[in-house]
N, C-alpha and C positions, 0 to 999 in steps of 0.2 A: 517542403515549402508550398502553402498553397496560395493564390490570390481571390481576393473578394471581388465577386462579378456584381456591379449597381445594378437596380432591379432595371434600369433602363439606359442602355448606353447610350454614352455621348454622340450625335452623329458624326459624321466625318464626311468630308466633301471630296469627289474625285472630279478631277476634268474630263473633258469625252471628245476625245480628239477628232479635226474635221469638223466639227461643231460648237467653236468657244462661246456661243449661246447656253450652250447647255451645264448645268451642273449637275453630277450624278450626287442623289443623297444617299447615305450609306450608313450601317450599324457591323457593330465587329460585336459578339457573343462570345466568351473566351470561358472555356472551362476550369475549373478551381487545380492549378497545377498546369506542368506543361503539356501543351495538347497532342495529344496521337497523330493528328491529320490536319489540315485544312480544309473548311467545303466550302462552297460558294452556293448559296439558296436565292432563287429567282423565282418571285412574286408572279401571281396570272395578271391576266386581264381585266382591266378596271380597279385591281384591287394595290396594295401596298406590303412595303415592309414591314410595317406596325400592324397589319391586319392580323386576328388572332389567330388565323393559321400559319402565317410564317413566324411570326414571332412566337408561337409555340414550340414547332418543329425545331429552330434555331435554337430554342432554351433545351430542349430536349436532347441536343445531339452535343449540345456546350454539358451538359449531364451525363453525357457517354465519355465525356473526356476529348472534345473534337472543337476546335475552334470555325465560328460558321461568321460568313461574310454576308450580308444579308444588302441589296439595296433597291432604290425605287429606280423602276422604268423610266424614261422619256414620259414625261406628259404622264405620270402620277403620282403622286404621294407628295414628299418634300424635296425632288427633283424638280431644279428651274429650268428655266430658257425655253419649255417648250409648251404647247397647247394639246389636250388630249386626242383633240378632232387631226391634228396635223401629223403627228405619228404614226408609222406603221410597222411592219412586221422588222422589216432590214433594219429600225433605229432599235427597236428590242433585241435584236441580234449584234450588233454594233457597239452596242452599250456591254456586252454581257464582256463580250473582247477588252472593252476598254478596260472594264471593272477586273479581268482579270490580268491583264498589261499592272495594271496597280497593284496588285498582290505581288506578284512578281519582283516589279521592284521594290515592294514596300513594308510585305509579310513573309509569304511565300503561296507559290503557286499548286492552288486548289488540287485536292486528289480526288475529292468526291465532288458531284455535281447534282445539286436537288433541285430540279422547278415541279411550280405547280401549275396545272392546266396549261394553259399559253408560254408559260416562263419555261413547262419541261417542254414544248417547243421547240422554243429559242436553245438551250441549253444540248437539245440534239442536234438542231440545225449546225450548231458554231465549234459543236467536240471535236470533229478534225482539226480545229485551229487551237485545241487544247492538249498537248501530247504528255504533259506533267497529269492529266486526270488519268485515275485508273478506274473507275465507277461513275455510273449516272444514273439516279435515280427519277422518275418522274412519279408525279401523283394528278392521278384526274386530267391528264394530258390529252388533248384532242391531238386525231393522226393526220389532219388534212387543216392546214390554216387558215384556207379561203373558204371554211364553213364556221369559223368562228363568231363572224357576223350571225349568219340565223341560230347557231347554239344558243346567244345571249338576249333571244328573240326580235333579231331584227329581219327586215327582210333583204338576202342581196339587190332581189330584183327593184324593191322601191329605192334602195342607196344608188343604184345604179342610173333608176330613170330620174330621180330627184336631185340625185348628186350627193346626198348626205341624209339621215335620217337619225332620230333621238331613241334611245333606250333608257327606262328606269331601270336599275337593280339596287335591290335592297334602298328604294326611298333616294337614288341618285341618278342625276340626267348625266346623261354621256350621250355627244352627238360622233356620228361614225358618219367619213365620208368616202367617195370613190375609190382615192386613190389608195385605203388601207384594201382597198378587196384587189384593186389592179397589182397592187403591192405584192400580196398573197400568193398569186398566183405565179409566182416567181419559186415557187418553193413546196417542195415533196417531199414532206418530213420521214416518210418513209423508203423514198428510196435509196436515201445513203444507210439506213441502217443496217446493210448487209456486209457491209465496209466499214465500220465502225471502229472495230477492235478493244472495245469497254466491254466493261463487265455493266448489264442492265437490269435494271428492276424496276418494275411497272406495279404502282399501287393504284388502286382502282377501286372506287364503291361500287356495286353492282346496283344501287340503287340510285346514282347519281344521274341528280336530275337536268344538268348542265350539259355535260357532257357522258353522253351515252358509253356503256360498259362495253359496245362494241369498236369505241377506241383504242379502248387497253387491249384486245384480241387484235387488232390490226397492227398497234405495233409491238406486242411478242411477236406476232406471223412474220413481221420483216425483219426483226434483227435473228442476230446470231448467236449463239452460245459462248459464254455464258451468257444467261439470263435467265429469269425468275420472276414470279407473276404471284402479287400477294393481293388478297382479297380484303375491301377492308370493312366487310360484312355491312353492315346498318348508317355506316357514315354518308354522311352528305357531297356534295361536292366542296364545300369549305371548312369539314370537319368541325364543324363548330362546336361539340360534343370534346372538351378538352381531354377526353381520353383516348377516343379516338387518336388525335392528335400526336399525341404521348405514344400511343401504342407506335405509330407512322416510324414519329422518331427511333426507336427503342429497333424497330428491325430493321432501318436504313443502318443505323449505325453496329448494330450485328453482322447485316450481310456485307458491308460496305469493309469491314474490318480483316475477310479474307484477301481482300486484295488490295490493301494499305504493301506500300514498301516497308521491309522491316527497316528497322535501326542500326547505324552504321554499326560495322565492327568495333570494338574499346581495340584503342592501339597501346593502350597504358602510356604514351604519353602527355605532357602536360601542354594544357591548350598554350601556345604562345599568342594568341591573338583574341579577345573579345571586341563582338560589336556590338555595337547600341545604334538604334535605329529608330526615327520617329514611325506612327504605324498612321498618322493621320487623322487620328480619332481626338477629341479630347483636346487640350492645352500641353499635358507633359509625357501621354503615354509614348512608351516604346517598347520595342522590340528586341531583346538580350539575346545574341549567339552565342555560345561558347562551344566548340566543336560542334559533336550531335545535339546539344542541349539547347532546348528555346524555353525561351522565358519573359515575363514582362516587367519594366519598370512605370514606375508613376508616382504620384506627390499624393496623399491624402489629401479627402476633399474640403478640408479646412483652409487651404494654401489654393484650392484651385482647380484641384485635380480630380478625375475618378476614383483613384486608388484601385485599379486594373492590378497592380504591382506593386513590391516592395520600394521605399524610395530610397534614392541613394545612398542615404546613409544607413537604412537598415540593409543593404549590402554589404556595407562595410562592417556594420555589426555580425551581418551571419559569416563573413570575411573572420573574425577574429573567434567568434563563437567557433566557428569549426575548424580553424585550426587548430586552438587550443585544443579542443576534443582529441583529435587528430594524436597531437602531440604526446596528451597521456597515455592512448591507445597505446602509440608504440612504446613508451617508457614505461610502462605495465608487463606487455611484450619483452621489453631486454629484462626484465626484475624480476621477470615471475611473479608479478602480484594478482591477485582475483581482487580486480576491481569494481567490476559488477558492471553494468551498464551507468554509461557516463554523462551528463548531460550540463550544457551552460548556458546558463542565459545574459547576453549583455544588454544591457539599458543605456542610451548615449545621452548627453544633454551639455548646453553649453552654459557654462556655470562661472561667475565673477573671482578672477583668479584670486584676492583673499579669503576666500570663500573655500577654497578648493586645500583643506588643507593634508588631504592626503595622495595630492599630486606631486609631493617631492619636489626634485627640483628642478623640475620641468616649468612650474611656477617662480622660478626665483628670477628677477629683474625683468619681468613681464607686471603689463596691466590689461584692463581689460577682464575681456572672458575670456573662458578655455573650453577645448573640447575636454571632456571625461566620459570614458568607458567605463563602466560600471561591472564585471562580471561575478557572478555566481556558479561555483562548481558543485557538484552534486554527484555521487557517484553510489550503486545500488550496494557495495559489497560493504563490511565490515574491516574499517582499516583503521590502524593507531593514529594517536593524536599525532606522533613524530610523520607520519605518511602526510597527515593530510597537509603539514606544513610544507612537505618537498613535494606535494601534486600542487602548491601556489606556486611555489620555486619552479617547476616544471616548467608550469601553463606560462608563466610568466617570459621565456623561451623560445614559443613559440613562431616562426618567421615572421609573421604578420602581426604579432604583437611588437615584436623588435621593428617590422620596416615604420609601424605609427611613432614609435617612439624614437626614432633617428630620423635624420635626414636623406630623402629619397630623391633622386632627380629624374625630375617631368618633363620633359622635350616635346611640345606640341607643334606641330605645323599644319598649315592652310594643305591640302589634296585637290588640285582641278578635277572637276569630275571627268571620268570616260568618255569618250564620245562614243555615240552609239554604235 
């Protein structure tokens, strides 16, 4: 089962607690199938989620098979409630908490953690208060925050004497004032990284004109083992070079894949519980549990929707498609038949019951429409005509084909939520 990721995800909005001014703006990247891991990718300074370097990175590691959370800072991109000048280091760090408080309740909680520049900042700053990550990677990360200001060429000393002072980058004003440098200094990105207990990897251009290549030596010097230190030869500080970019991706999510948890043990039990869960993205997306298994739903975008995921009722179709399968399997099994590889495909549609005239009498003193499943068997081996009639007989049999076809009882009730 795979699902189709839109060239552009729907945003999704998070709150930022402490701050009901603020709303955090957010992109969820979801790789074709179910994903390996979690990450959470945090944007630098001045720049955004949509910028082509996270939003590459993000498509890149959703290409590894890795579902990436991507969102804007405080005071940038399509984050409201706040002003750029008014932001500093603790609401970037604060924000990354919140955003991953929502995963938690609402995906699940980040195993890998990627910022870039300022964002791999924040993302080392806040990792003690993320115990579910097992990896952190940064790219083009400065090691001391309270020199951020003159990396983006401003000067501390006139922010300081003037109170506030303006920066173009790349054709954009951005005013910086006091209290981000008084802010700064609140915090030693490298002294907790001795105590850390993540596994780290520090990518770094060596020609990076931002933030100097004696960053990335300062914080390998401080953390601890594991870690790893990859060069990213001729890129820039924005990798703007989308290979670059791709390459970034391609060995975050190699090295980051050593130290993923594996997958739970198969108990050969049968799940008695699925959840479904909105993921906050979109109008209908959600989030499928079923045991170890994650998965997504959604409406195609005809109705509404992303098409993130199968929608309900082609669950219900892959529901009977694969029992059936199922079914012959093991009825091939008890017979001894070489059936060959077996395959079905169902089509559903709702169809005007006189219409419907090979729905028996499931149409009889009904009006209206009706549901009809459609299936098709298909099987690779060479069987007699007399077989293929007793593999419809079979399929016909099978639990999920009988529970559509009887009456099943649905018992729903209201659940108060937990209290925290």
């Amino acid at each position: 089962m795979t699902t189709q990721q839109p060239p552009h995800p729907a945003p999704m909005h998070i709150p930022f607690p402490g701050r009901p001014e603020i709303t955090l703006a957010a992109r969820l990247d979801l790789p074709s199938g179910p994903p390996k891991a979690c990450a959470l990718l945090v944007h630098g300074y001045t720049c955004s989620m949509d910028l082509a370097i996270t939003r590459r990175i993000a498509q890149g590691l959703a290409g590894e098979g890795i579902s990436v959370l991507r969102f804007d800072l405080p005071g940038h991109g399509k984050t409201s409630g706040a002003a750029f000048a008014d932001t500093n280091f603790s609401d970037y760090r604060a924000a990354v908490l919140a955003v991953v408080e929502h995963m938690r309740r609402n995906l699940h909680a980040p195993t890998i953690l990627v910022g870039h520049s300022l964002g791999g900042a924040a993302l080392l700053s806040a990792a003690s208060e993320i115990p579910e990550a097992k990896a952190i990677a940064t790219i083009g990360t400065p090691a001391d925050v309270s020199e951020v200001v003159r990396l983006i060429g401003a000067s501390p000393e006139q922010v300081r004497a003037n109170g506030e002072a303006e920066v173009v980058i790349s054709g954009f004003s951005f005013r910086i004032r006091r209290q981000f440098l008084d802010d700064a200094t609140r915090y030693d990105i490298t002294e907790g990284l001795g105590h850390l207990r993540k596994a780290l990897l520090v990518l770094h251009a060596p020609l990076d004109e931002i933030v100097g290549i004696d960053n990335a030596k300062r914080i390998y010097a401080a953390a601890k083992h594991p870690k790893s230190f990859v060069s990213l030869d001729h890129g820039d500080h924005l990798l703007t070079d989308p290979a670059d970019a791709a390459y970034a991706a391609r060995v975050i999510a190699a090295w980051a894949s050593r130290y993923l948890p594996p997958d739970p043990p198969q108990t050969g039990e049968t799940h008695k519980t699925v959840t479904v869960a909105e993921i906050g993205q979109g109008r209908f997306a959600n989030t499928v549990t079923a045991g170890r298994h994650r998965m997504f739903a959604d409406e195609p975008v005809s109705v509404g929707g992303d098409d993130l995921g199968p929608s309900p009722y082609d669950y219900l179709s892959i529901a009977l498609a694969a029992c059936k399968s199922m079914t012959l399997r093991m009825y091939a099994a008890r017979k001894g038949l070489d059936l060959g590889r077996i395959s079905v495909t169902v089509s559903h549609g709702k169809v005007p019951v006189e219409h419907c005239e090979d729905c028996g009498s499931l149409s009889e003193g009904r009006s209206g429409r009706i549901d009809r499943f459609e299936c098709h068997i298909e099987v690779a081996g060479d069987v007699a005509p007399e077989i293929r009639a007793k593999i419809v007989e079979i399929a016909g049999k099978c639990p999920v084909h009988r529970t559509l076809q009887e009456r099943a009882a649905i018992v729903t009730r209201y659940d108060e939520p937990e209290a925290d």
